[in-house]
VEXTI-905599 format. One record per residue (C-alpha): x, y, z. Coordinates in steps of 0.1 Angstrom, whole numbers. Example, Ala and Ser with C-alpha at 12.3 -4.5 7.8 and 13.67 -1.06 7.14 Angstrom:
     X     Y     Z
   123   -45    78
   137   -11    71
//
This chain:
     X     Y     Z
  -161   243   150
  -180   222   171
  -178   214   209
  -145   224   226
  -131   195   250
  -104   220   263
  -105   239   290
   -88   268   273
   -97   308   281
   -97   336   259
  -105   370   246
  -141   372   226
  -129   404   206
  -117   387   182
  -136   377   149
  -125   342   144
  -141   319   177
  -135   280   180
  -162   261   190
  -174   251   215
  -180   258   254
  -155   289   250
  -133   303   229
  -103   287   218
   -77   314   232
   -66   341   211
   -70   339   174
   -49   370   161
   -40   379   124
   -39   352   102
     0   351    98
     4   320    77
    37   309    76
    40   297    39
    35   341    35
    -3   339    35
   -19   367    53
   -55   378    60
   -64   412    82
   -89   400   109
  -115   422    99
  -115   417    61
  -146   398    39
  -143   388    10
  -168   389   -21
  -189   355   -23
  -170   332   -44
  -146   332   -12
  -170   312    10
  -167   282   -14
  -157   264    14
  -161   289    40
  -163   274    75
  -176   283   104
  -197   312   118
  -195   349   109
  -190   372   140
  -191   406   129
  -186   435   152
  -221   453   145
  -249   440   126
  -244   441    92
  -274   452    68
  -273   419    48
  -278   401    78
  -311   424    89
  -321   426    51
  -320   396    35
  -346   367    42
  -361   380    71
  -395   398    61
  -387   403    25
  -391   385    -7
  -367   379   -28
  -370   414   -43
  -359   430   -16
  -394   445   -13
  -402   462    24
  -409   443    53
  -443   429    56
  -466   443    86
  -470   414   116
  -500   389   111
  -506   392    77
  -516   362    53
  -490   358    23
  -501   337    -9
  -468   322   -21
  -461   298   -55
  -443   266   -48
  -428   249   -77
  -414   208   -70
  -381   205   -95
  -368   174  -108
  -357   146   -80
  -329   127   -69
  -320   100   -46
  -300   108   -14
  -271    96    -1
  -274    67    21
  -246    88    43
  -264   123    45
  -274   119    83
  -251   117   110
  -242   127   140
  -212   131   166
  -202   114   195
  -185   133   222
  -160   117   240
  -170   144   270
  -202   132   276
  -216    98   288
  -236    73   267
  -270    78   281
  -289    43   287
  -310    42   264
  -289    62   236
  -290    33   208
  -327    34   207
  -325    71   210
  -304    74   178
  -318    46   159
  -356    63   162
  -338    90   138
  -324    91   101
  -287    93   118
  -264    65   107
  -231    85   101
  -215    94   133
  -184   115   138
  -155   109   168
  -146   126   183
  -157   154   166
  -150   197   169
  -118   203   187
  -117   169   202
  -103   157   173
   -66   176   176
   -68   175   212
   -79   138   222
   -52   108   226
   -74    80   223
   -48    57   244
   -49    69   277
   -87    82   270
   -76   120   280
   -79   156   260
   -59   184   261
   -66   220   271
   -40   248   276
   -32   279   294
    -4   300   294
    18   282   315
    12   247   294
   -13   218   287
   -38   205   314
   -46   170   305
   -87   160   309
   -99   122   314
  -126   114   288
  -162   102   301
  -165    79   269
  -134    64   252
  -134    51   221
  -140    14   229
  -168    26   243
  -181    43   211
  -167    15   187
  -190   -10   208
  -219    17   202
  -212    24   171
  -217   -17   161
  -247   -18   183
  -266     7   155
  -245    -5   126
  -233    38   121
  -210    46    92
  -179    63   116
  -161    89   109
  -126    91   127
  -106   122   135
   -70   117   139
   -48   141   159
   -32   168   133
   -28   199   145
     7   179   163
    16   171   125
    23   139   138
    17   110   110
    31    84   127
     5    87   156
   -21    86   127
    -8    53   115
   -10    37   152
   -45    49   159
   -56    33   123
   -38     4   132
   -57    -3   168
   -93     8   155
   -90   -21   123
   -76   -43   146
  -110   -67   161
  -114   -67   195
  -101  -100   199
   -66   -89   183
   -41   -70   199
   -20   -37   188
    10   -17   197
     4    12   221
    30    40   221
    19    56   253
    29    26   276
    50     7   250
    28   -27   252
    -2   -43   232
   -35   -35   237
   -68   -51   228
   -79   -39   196
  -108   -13   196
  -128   -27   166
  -140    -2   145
  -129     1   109
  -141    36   102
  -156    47    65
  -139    80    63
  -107    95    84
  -107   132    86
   -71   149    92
   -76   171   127
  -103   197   128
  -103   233   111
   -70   239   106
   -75   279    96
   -73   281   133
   -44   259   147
   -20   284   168
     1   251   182
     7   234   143
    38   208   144
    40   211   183
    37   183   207
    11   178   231
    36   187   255
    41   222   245
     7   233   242
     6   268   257
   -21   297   249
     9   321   243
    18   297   210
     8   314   175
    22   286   153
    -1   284   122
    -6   267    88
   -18   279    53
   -26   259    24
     6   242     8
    19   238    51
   -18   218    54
   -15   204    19
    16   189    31
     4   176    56
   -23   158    44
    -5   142    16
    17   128    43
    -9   114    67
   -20    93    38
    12    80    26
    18    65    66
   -20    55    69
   -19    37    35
     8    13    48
   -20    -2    74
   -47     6    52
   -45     5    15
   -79    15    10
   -81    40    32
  -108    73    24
   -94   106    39
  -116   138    41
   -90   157    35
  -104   192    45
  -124   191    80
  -134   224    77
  -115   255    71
  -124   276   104
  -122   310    91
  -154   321    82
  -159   343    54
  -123   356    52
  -105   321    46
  -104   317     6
  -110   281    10
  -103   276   -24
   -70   275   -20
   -69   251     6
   -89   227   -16
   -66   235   -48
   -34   226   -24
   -52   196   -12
   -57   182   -45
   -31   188   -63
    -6   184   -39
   -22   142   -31
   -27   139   -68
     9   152   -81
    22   121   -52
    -6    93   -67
   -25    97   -31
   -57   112   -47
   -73    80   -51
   -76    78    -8
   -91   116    -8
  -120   110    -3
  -130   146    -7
  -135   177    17
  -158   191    44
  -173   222    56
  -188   230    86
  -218   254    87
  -234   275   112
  -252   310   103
  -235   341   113
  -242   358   150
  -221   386   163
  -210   373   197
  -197   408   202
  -226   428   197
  -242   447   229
  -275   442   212
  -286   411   209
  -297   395   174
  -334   390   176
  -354   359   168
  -363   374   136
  -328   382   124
  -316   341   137
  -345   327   115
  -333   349    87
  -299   342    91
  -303   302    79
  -328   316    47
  -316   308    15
  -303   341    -1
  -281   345    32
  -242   343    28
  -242   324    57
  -275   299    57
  -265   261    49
  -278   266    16
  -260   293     5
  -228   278    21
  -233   242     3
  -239   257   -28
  -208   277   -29
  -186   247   -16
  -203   230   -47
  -195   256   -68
  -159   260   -53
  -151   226   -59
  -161   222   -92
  -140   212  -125
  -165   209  -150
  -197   231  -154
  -222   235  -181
  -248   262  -184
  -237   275  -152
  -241   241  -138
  -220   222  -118
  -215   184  -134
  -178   174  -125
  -163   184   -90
  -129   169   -73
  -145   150   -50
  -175   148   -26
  -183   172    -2
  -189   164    32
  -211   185    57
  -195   175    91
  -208   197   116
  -240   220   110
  -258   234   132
  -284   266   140
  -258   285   165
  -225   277   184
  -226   277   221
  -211   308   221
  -220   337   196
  -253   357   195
  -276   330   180
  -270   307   207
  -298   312   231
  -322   302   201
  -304   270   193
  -318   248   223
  -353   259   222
  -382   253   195
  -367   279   177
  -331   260   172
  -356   231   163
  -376   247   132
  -341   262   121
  -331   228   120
  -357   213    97
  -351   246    77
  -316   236    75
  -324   198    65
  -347   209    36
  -320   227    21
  -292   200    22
  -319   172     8
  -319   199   -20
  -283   187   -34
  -276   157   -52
  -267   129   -30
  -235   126   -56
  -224   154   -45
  -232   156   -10
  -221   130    14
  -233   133    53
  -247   158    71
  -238   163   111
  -272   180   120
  -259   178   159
  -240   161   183
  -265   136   205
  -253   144   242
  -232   180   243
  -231   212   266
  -231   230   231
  -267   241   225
  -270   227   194
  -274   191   209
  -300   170   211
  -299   158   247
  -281   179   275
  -252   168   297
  -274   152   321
  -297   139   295
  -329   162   291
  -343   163   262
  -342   194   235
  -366   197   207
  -342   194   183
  -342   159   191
  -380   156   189
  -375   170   155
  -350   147   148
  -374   113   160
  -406   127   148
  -401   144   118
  -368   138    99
  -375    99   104
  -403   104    81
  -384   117    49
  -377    89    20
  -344    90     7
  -359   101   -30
  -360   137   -26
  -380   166   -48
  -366   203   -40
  -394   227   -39
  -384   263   -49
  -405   286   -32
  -412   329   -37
  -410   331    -3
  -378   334    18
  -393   327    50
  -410   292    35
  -389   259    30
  -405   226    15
  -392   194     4
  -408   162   -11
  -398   124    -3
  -408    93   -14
  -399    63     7
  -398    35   -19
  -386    11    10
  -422    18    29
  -450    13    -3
  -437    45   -21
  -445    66     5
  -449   106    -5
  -442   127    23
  -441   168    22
  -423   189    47
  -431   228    49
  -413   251    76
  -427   288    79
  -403   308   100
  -414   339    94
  -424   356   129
  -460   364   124
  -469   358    88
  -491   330    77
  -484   314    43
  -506   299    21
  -498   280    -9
  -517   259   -32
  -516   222   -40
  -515   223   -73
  -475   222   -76
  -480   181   -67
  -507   172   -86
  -495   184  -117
  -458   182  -111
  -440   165  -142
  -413   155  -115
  -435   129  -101
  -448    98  -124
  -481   108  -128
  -493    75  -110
  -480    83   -81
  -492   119   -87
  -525   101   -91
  -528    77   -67
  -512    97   -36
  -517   134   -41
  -544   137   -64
  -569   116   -50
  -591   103   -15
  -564    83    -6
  -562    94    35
  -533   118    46
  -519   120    75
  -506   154    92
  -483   163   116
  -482   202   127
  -457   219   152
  -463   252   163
  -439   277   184
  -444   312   201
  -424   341   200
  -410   344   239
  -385   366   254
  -350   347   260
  -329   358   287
  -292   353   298
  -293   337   331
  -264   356   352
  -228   353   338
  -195   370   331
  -204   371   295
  -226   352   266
  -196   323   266
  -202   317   299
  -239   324   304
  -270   299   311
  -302   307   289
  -336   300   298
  -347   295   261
  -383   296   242
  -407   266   246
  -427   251   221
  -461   260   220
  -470   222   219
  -443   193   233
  -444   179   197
  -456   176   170
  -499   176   168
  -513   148   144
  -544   150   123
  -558   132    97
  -570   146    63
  -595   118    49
  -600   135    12
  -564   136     0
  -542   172     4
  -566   206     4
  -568   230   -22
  -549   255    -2
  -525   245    29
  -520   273    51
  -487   277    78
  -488   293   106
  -460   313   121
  -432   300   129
  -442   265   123
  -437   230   101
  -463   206    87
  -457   173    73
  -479   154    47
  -475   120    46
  -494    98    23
  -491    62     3
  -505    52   -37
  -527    29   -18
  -554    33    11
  -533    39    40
  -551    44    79
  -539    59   109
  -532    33   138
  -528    48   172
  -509    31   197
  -515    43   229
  -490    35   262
  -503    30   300
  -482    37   330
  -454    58   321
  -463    94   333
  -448   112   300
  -434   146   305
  -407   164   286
  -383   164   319
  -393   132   335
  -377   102   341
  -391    81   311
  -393   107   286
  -390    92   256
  -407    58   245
  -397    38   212
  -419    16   184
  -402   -11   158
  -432    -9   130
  -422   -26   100
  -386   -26   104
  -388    14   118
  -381    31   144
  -406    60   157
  -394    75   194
  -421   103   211
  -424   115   245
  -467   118   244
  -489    89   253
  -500    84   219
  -475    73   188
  -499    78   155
  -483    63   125
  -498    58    88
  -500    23    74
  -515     7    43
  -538   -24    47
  -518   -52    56
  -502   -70    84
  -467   -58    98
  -442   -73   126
  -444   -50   158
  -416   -45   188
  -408   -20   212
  -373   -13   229
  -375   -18   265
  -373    21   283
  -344    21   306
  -348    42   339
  -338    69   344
  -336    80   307
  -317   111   317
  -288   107   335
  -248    94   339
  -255    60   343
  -239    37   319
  -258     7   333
  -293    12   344
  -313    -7   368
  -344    -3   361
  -363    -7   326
  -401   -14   312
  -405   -39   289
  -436   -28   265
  -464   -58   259
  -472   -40   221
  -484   -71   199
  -460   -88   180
  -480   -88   150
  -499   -52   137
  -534   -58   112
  -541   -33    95
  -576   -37    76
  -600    -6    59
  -601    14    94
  -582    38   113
  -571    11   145
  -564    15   181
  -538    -6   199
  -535     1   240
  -507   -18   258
  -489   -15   290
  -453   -20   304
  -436   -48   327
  -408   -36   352
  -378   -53   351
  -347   -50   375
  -308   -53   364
  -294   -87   377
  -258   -85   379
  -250  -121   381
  -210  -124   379
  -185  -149   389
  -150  -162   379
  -156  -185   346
  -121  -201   350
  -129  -210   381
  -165  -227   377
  -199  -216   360
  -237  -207   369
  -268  -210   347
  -305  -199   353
  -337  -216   354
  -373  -206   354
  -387  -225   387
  -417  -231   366
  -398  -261   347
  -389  -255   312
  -350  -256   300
  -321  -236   311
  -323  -197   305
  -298  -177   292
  -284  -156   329
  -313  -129   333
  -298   -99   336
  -334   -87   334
  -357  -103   352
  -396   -91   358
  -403   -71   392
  -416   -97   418
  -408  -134   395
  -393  -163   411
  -361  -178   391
  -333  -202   406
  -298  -195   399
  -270  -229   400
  -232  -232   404
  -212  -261   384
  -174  -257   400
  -146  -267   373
  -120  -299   382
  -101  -283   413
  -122  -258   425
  -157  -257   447
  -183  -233   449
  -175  -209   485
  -205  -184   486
  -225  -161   471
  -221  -127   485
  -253  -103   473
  -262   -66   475
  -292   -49   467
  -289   -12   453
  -325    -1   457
  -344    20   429
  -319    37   407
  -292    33   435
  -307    43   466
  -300    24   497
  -324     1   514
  -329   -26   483
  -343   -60   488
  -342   -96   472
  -303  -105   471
  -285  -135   488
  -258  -141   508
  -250  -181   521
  -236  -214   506
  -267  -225   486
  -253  -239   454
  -294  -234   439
  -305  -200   447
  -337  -189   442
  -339  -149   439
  -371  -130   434
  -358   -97   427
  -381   -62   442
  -352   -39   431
  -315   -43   414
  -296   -72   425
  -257   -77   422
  -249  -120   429
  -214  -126   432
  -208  -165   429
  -175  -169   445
  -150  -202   435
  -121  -216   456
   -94  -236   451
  -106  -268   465
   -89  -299   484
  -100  -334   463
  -126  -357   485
  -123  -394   464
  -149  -416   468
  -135  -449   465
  -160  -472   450
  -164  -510   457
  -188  -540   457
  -205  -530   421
  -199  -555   386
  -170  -535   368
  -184  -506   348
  -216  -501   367
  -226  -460   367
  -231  -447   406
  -232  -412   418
  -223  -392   449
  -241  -362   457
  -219  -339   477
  -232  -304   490
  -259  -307   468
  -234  -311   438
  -245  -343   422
  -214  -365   399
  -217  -399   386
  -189  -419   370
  -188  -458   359
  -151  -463   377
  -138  -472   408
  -129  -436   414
  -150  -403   419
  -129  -367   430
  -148  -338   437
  -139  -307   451
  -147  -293   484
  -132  -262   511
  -123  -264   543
  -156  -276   565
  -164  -262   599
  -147  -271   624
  -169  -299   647
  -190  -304   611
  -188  -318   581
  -201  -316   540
  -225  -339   541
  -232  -362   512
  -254  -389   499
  -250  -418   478
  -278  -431   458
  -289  -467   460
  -276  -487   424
  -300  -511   410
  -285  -532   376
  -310  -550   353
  -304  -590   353
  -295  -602   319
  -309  -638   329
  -333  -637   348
  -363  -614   349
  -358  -589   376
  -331  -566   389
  -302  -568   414
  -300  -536   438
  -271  -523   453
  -270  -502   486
  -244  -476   501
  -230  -492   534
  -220  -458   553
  -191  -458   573
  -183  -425   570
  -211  -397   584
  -201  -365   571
  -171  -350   549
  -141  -332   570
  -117  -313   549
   -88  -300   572
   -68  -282   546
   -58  -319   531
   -73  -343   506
  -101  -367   520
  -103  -403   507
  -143  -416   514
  -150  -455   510
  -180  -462   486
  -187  -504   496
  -221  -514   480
  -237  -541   496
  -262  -560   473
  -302  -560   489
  -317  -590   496
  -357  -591   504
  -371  -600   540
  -409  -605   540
  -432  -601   573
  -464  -613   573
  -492  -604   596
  -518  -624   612
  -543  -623   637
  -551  -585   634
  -583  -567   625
  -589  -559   593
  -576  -518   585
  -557  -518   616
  -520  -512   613
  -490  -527   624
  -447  -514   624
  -422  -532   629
  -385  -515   637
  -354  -529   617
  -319  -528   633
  -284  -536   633
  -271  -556   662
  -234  -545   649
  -239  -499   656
  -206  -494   640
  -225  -506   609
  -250  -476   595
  -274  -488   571
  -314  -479   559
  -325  -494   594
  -358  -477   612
  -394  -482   615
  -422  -494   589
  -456  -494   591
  -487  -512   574
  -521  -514   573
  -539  -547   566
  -565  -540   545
  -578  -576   540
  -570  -611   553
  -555  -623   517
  -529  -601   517
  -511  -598   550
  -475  -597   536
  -451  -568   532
  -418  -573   518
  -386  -551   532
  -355  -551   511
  -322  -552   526
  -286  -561   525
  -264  -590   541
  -259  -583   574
  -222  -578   587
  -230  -587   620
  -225  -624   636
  -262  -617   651
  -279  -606   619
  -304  -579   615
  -325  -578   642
  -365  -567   646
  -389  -556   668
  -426  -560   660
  -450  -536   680
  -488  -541   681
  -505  -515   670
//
């Protein structure tokens, strides 16, 4: 399943549909060609879906489907009349620890990375991501970054909008546990072995690419798990190449043709990597009808008869509840809530379970305590894009299926249940959480809001209602937190339940039951509430191709509240709605922090803002973040928010810093924390670094700055160049984009300044450009041996303690010159108190580079001292006198002094200078004043 990258057409009358944007061409009778053979049309009795995969599309609405978990208990008793209140029992059952690899999500190679997609994904539980994912993974060559879709005449090659270095770069960024899908509907091992080779190999190392015969940088990501193509129940091109792809192929597999297969992907990828964990089912991708059993039997026995069982890592299923896509009546909101309810073939309990089950070597008392491996969940989801559930999936609705479906896969062991795929992050599939463009769904805010407050140590709750889900967590890594999720799904029936199950739960040490459910310690609720709307099907030649406006939530997130008096008695759920207790064994307090200046709303530009509390990440889209913390003191950050949120653009140009304390005190009160944000702009600061470098400085003093590639809206900083030996700084050459790309921008630079000063308005691009540059030696002479001097040359200051200076300089204007300077030199004596000061004696004016090296004569003259004195004049009146060389040709420090003579005892004024080099001497000129 999952989404299609292809561009592939097909009938939809068939009952096997890829997922995706559209169907997957025609899927006919499964002819296998090892003799296996299943009539389209035919179920099979429930031990079948052991690994069953994929969504059930059935021609009409079958009577399990309206029956079961909709309105009724689990006695099949009538369906309840609309608004009623229903008492239910819950009972907690013994817990278990998840695993650290049950949330994940994938990565599509189709979509762009939004900006601010790391914080996005690290303000949820999901750690495991999958790449390429769905269909993507038969049909992507990761070398030349393209996908492959078909049509009758042959394949139609795609670029990607995300390649894999991209995602292996991300993918470090939020330390994920990857997933990698190798091409294998082509049944081509050898390909496998390459790609495994170039995603171990770092960055900084190279590998072979077929595709173009040369080595390539290495994309540095060495994934956890490998999983062999994607649902190969429907492959109709098996063992063909890329090439000859068509829509008119029906070449398929069965189990020993896939068994095969498998065993030989992992004898190749073994030779790069001997370690190497291989899922080695990625879904079957038949529904009901597939007998995955058999697949799984061939898997295993078939890698454990060769000694390759110790790299399976184990198998995955992919699970979605069943829509008809077919069907001229719709499915109704009530029938796609009871389609995910445990008791239905096709809910994500029901489909685990039997994959447990299905799996399993060794059971006692009906239980399942030995299996052949792990079983992974690697896509699930609400609805596909494109069968009758999929308006729902977008909408509030999609979102409280989704935390129905999370309750019921913390339910399993984390032994025996490895990652979950809840959804993809950016997809046109509905069950995404962002959009192609970036908007926000509520499954994501279910994702950021909700999930992120589970613990890992989870207590199943059974419950005698079908429409009622619950699950407890503990977080042991935040004070033992106790959290407890309900979902209510039913359409118009309250539920009411009592307490009690907690506080005298055996599951739970009774300290903890004590301290956090059975006493005054504060709790903290969270309650999100949907309405039953009408969904239409925008215009389109069908529901695969159709737009949906879908429901809205009644409330853009989740509502928080406190309860001050521990749980109530009774907790009662409204329709289709969650609540979420959270609570701690020791006082806890809300602490509100509360955001200025963004404008929130659910499709604006900044919709989404993120807080670091403790080591956590919390994302919401409302003005106020409430979270729960015991008394005590805890280190505070916030992300920056890039702008636009929503959008294509891979480097944004815009973001707001938040000013949240760095520190958060918590004492024995609920506490209020109000902070703004600081714009800052994108600085592209970029320049050949072979060539020369350039560093940053605040103009306020204080030490170099790393280059600020973010720099606060309206603040001064000073940018400097430093050419390397044989090259000199040309120009900077500056553009200004404007807000988020818009013409008309301000603040950039364009001259020969080697400081710039830049005090950025909007986003700046500097480009410092370096030239190879002709040498200008300064030839130095009339200093002792080993004295330091310097030469300042364009503003580029050197200093050396030889004869012999070079620096680098481009061609000069014609009719002007560089100019340059030369410091005056003054030597301690070693002797004599005092010092000996030397002085440049110019002969040259200015530097003229003519496409040819420039030699510049450095003579130091040593400064003797020349002292006027004054007499005769007023006391406080002043008097100049001009100093001047007889000999022109000779430039020195000649010109005009003043003085005042302040008193009668101290008429003298002393003027330093050197021997004169003319027969005449220096001459003066003293003017009354």
């Amino acid at each position: 399943m999952g989404p299609d990258l292809g561009t592939a057409s097909g009938s939809p009358s068939h009952n096997t549909v890829e997922g995706g944007t559209g169907s997957e061409g025609l899927i006919g009778p499964l002819a296998q060609p090892d003799g296996f053979r299943v009539p389209p049309n035919m179920r099979f009795p429930r031990f079948g879906v052991a690994l069953a995969v994929g969504v059930v599309l059935l021609l009409t609405l079958p009577a399990f489907l309206v029956g079961v978990g909709l309105a009724t208990g689990p006695s099949g008793a009538p369906p309840l009349l609309p608004g009623t209140t229903i008492t239910t029992t819950l009972v907690l059952q013994p817990g278990h620890n998840a695993s650290s690899t049950l949330w994940g999500t994938t990565l599509s190679p189709r979509a762009n990375l939004l900006p601010n997609e790391a914080d996005l994904v690290n303000a949820t539980p999901d750690r495991t991501i999958l790449w390429p994912g769905g269909t993507a993974g038969d049909k992507l060559n990761p070398f030349n970054d393209t996908t492959v879709g078909f049509y009758k005449k042959g394949p139609v090659w795609s670029n990607v909008t995300t390649n894999i270095t991209q995602f292996a770069a991300w993918c470090r960024s939020i330390g994920c546990t990857p997933i990698l899908q190798v091409p294998g509907e082509i049944d081509d091992p050898v390909l496998a072995t390459q790609i495994v080779t170039c995603a171990n190999t770092p960055t900084t190392g190279l590998c072979f690419d077929p595709y173009t015969g040369t080595n390539i940088a290495g994309w540095g990501i060495d994934p956890a798990f490998w999983e062999i193509g994607n649902e190969p129940g429907l492959w109709t091109q098996w063992k063909l190449p890329w090439s000859e792809w068509s829509e008119t192929n029906t070449l398929m597999t069965g189990p020993s043709g896939y068994a095969a297969e498998v065993e030989q992907y992992i004898q190749n990828m073994t030779l790069v990597d001997p370690q190497i964990q291989i899922v080695g089912l990625p879904g079957l991708g038949t529904g009901v009808s597939g007998l995955s059993a058999l697949w799984v039997d061939a898997i295993y026995n078939d890698t454990a008869a060769n000694g390759s069982q110790a790299n399976l890592a184990g198998t995955a299923i992919h699970v979605y509840p069943g829509g008809d896509a077919n069907a001229t009546v719709k499915p109704t909101l009530s029938q796609f809530y009871g389609a995910l309810a445990q008791g239905n073939l096709t809910s994500s309990w029901d489909r685990t379970n039997e994959a447990i089950n299905g799996i399993c070597l060794t059971r006692m008392a009906g239980v399942c305590v030995a299996t052949d491996g792990r079983l992974f969940i690697t896509e699930i989801g609400t609805a596909l894009s494109h069968d009758g559930y999929a308006p729902y999936s977008p909408g509030f609705p999609g979102a409280l299926g989704a935390a129905d479906e999370a309750i019921q896969e913390l339910e399993f062991p984390g032994s025996e249940l490895a990652s979950v795929d809840l959804y993809g992050t950016v997809f046109g599939t509905n069950n995404a959480w962002f959009n192609l463009s970036g908007g926000a769904r509520p499954s994501y805010t279910l994702s950021s809001q909700i999930l992120n407050h589970l613990g890992t140590n989870a207590f199943p709750v059974n419950t005698s209602n079908a429409n009622l889900e619950a699950i407890v967590t503990i977080n042991r890594n935040d004070s033992d937190r106790h959290d407890l999720l309900v979902v209510n799904t039913a359409l118009n029936d309250t539920i009411d339940f009592s307490t009690n199950f907690l506080t005298n739960a055996a599951s739970i040490p009774p300290a903890e039951r004590a301290a956090a459910f059975n006493s005054a310690m504060p709790v903290l609720n969270w309650t999100w509430a949907g309405v039953d709307t009408t969904i239409t099907v925008a215009p389109g030649p069908s529901i695969y191709g159709g737009l949906y406006d879908t429901s809205a939530p009644a409330t853009p997130g989740p509502v928080v509240g406190t309860v001050t008096t521990g749980l109530p008695a009774t907790v009662s759920v409204a329709p289709q709605s969650l609540v979420l207790f959270e609570t701690y064994t020791a006082p806890a307090y809300p602490v509100n922090f509360s955001e200025s200046g963004l404008n929130l709303s659910a499709t604006g530009p900044t919709p989404h803002w993120f807080l670091d509390v403790n080591g956590t990440r919390t994302a919401t889209n409302q003005s106020t973040l409430t979270l729960l913390l015991p008394s005590g003191s805890y280190p505070t950050s916030g992300p920056p928010v890039l702008v636009p949120m929503n959008g294509s653009a891979l480097i944004p140009e815009e973001r707001l810093v938040p000013k949240v304390p760095t520190v958060t005190t918590v004492g024995t009160a609920p506490l209020n924390i109000t902070f703004g944000f600081t714009q800052q702009w994108w600085m592209n600061i970029t320049w050949n670094t072979t060539r020369g470098a350039v560093t940053a400085f605040d103009p306020n003093g204080g030490p170099q700055i790393p280059i600020p590639y973010w720099w606060d809206n309206d603040t001064t900083f000073l940018l400097r160049v430093l050419p390397n030996a044989s090259f000199a700084f040309y120009t900077w050459y500056g553009r200004s984009e404007g807000r988020h790309g818009s013409v008309n921008g301000s603040g950039s630079f364009s001259g020969y300044n080697l400081t710039l000063s830049l005090t950025p308005t909007d986003a700046i691009e500097e480009v410092a450009v370096f030239e190879p540059g002709y040498a200008i030696n300064f030839n130095e002479t009339g200093l002792p041996t080993g004295t330091p001097w310097s030469v300042s040359l364009r503003g580029l200051n050197a200093t050396t303690t030889g004869s012999l200076l070079t620096l680098y300089e481009i061609d000069s204007v014609p009719g002007n010159g560089w100019s340059y300077a030369v410091p005056d030199v003054t030597i301690p004596n070693s002797v004599v108190p005092g010092s000996t000061t030397y002085r440049f004696n110019r002969s040259v004016p200015d530097v003229v580079v003519n496409n040819a090296a420039v030699t510049i004569p450095v003579s130091f003259l040593e400064l003797f001292p020349i002292t006027f004195t004054e007499a005769g004049l007023p006391t406080n009146h002043s008097w100049t006198w001009n100093v001047y060389v007889a000999n022109t040709s000779v430039v020195n420090t000649s010109g005009s002094f003043s003085y005042v003579a302040n008193s009668f005892s101290n008429p003298s004024i002393v003027v330093t200078e050197a021997n004169s080099t003319s027969p005449t001497g220096w001459g003066y000129v003293v003017p009354y004043v």
